[in-house]
C-alpha positions in Angstrom: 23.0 317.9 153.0 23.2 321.2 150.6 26.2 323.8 150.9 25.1 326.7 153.0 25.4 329.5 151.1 27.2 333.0 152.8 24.8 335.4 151.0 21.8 337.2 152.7 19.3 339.1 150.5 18.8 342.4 152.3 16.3 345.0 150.6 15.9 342.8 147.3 19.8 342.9 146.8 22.4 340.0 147.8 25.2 340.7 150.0 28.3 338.5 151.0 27.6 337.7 154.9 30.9 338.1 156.1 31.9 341.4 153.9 28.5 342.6 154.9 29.5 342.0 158.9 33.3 343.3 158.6 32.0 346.4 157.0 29.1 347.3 160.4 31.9 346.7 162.1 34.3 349.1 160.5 31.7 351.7 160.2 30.8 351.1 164.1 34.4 351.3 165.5 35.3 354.5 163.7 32.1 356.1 164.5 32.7 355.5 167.8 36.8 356.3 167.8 35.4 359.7 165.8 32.5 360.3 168.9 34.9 360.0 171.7 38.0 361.3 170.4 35.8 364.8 169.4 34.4 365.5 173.4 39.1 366.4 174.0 39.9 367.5 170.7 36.4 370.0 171.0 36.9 371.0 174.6 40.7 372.0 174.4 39.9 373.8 170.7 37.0 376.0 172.7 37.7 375.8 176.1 34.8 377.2 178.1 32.4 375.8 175.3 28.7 374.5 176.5 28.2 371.2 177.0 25.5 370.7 175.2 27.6 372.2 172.0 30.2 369.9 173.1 28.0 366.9 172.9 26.5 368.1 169.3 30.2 368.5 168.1 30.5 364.7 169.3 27.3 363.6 167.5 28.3 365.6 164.1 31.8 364.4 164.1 30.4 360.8 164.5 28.4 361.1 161.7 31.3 362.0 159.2 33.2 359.4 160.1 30.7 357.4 159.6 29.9 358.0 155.9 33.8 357.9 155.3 34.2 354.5 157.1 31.4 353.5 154.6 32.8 354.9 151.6 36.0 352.7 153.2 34.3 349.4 153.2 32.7 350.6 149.7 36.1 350.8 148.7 37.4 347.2 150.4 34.3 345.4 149.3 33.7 345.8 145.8 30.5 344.2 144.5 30.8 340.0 142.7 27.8 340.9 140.0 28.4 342.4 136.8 24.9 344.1 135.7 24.5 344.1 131.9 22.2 346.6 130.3 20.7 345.2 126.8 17.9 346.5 124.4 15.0 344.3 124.5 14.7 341.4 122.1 11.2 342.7 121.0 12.3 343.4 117.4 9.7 345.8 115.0 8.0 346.7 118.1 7.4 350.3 118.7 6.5 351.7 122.1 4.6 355.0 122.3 5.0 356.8 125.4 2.2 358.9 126.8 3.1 362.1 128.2 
C-alpha cells in the first residue's frame, strides 16, 4: 500500500492538512473570544447603547480578529514551495503584443 500523503489541493493550490486545520481553528477560536468578549467590553464603554449597535460592535470586532488571527497562522505557517520565475527558453523569438 502507497504512503498517504497529508496535502489537499484546495482552489488549484496544495496545502499541508494539518497546518491547514490548526490554522481554521485558530482563526475560529479568536473570532469567537473577539465576538463574545466585545457584547461587556461594548456595553460598559456605552452604557445605555442599543442592542442592535451592540450586536454590530460584536459582528465588527469579530471580523478584525479574524483577519489578524489569519495574518497569525500566515505568520506560523510559512509556505514548503519555493516558486522560481525564469525567462522562457524560446531563444530569437520575438513576441509582439497587440494593444
Amino acid at each position: 500500500m502507497g504512503k498517504k500523503s497529508k496535502f489537499v489541493e484546495i482552489w488549484y493550490d496544495v496545502a499541508d492538512i494539518g497546518h491547514l486545520v490548526k490554522a481554521i481553528l485558530i482563526c475560529i477560536i479568536v473570532a469567537f473570544a473577539a465576538f463574545f468578549i466585545a457584547k461587556p467590553l461594548v456595553e460598559s464603554m456605552y452604557p445605555g447603547m442599543a442592542p442592535e449597535k451592540v450586536r454590530v460592535w460584536q459582528l465588527v470586532s469579530s471580523l478584525f480578529a479574524a483577519a489578524a488571527a489569519s495574518g497569525i497562522a500566515a505568520a506560523l505557517f510559512k509556505p514548503k514551495r519555493v516558486l522560481l520565475e525564469e525567462a522562457p527558453a524560446e531563444v530569437g523569438v520575438i513576441r509582439e503584443e497587440e494593444i
